[in-house]
N, C-alpha and C positions, 0 to 999 in steps of 0.2 A: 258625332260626339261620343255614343258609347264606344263607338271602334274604337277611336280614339285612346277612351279609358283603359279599352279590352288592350290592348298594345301595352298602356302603363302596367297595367295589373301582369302583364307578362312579361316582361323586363324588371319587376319588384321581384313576380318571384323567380326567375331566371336568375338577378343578381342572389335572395337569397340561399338558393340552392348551390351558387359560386360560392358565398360565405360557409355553407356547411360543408361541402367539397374540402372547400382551403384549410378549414381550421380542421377538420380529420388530416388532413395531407402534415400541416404542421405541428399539431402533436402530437402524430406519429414523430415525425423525424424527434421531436424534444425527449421521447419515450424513449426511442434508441438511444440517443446520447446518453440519456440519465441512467439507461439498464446499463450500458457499456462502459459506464465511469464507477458505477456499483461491482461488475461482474470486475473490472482493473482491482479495483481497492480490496476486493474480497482475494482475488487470484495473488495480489501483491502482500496483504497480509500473510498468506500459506506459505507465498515461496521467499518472499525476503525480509519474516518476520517470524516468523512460529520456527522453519526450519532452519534458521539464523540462531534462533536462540538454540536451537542445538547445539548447532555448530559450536558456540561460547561454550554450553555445558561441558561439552567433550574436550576443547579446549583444556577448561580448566582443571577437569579432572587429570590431564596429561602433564600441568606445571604444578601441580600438586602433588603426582605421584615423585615428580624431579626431586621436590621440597624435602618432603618424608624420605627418599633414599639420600638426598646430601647431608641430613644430618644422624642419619642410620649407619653410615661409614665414616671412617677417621681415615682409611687409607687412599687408594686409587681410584678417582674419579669417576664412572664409566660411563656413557650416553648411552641409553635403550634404542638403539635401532629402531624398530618396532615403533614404539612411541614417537619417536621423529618422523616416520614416513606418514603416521596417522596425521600427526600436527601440520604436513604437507600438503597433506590430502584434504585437512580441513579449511585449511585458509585460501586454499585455493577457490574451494567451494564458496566459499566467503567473497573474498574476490569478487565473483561471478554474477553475486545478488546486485540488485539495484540500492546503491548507498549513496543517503541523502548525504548533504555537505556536511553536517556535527561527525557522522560515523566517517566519512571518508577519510576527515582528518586525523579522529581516534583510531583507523585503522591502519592508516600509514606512520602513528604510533608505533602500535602493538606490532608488526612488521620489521619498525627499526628496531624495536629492543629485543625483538625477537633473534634478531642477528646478532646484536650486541652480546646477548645471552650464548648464542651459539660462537661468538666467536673466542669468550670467555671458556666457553665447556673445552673446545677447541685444545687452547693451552692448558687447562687444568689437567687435559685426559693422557698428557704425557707426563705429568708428573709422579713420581711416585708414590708422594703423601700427600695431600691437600693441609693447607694449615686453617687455624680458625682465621686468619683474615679471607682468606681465598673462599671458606666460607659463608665471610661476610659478604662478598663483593659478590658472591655467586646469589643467596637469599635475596639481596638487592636487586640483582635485574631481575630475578622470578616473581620477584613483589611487585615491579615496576612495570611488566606482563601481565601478571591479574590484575592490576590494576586498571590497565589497559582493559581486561575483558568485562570487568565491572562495571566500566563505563559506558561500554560498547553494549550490555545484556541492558542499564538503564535507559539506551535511546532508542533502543529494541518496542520495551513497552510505551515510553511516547513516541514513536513512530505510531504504533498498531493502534494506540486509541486515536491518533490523527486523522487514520484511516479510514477506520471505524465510524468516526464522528464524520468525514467526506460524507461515505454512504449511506450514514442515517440523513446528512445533510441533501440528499439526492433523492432519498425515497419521499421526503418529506416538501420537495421543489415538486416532484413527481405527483405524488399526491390532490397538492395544489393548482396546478396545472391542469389534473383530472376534474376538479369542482368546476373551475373558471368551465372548463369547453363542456360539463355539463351544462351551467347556467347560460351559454352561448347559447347551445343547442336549444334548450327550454324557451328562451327567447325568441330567435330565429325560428322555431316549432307553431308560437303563438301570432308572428306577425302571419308566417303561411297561412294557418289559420284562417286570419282575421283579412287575408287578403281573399284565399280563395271562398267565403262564406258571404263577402261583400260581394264578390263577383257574380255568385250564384242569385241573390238577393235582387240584384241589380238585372241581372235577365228575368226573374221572375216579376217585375213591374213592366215590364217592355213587353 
């Protein structure tokens, strides 16, 4: 009969020694997922949010400078070199980043007016004098391009606080997580316990 027992007592705690095995085994894995969806959101914020908005900043500084020389001249039109190869250089970059659906669509905006823009500089840079409609029509697409970048620098900052809010949402599953296989462990600590101090009990009457 106590063999018996001696055999249950050692299959109790053989399974719980499986239970605290399993659940170290399984919140590890939970651990990595949740550092690895933290370490995305933190690395996705740097690279296609903080240095995104750059990119807008610089942007804009380069249809801005366009603005200020169109109506700084009356006569011949001219496109800054320079300034278009940067503005190449940056939406390329742009491009590049990972863009949710709202920016993809505002970016494939900013892209067609951007040509519209250049196909208008285009004709204007062979003219001789620009008139005040030419102008007009010119301020209109540059307006219609920051506008473009406006919108695109405002889903910049609700992107990153989304992000943001993931990874607090992560440390905070993470956390929780931590207490539960504390309280496991504590549990599982006290049945061991309470099995190996009965077992000892139990040969001390025998």
């Amino acid at each position: 009969m106590l063999k018996k027992r001696s055999q249950t007592t050692k299959i109790k705690i053989g399974l719980s020694m499986f239970m605290v095995l399993f659940l170290v085994f399984f919140t590890n894995r939970l651990d990595q997922q949740y550092y690895s969806s933290i370490e995305d959101s933190l690395e996705s914020i740097y690279d296609d949010r903080l240095l995104v908005q750059g990119y807008i900043h610089n942007l804009n500084k380069v249809f801005h400078r366009k603005q200020i020389e169109l109506f700084s001249k009356t006569h011949q039109y001219e496109v800054d070199q320079p300034d278009e190869l940067k503005a190449d250089t940056l939406l390329t970059l742009f491009s590049k980043t990972r863009l949710s659906r709202p920016e993809t669509t505002e970016f494939d905006r900013l892209t067609h007016n951007v040509e519209q823009l250049r196909n208008l500089e285009a004709k204007l840079s062979h003219k001789d004098s620009i008139s005040y409609l030419d102008q007009k029509e010119l301020n209109r697409r540059l307006s219609d391009v920051q506008l473009n970048l406006d919108r695109l620098s405002d889903i910049q900052l609700k992107e990153g606080e989304d992000l943001l809010s993931e990874a607090r949402s992560s440390l905070e599953r993470n956390a929780l997580i931590t207490r539960i296989e504390y309280m496991v462990l504590i549990v599982v600590g006290l049945v061991l316990q309470f099995l190996i101090v009965d077992r000892k009990e139990r040969k001390k009457k025998t």
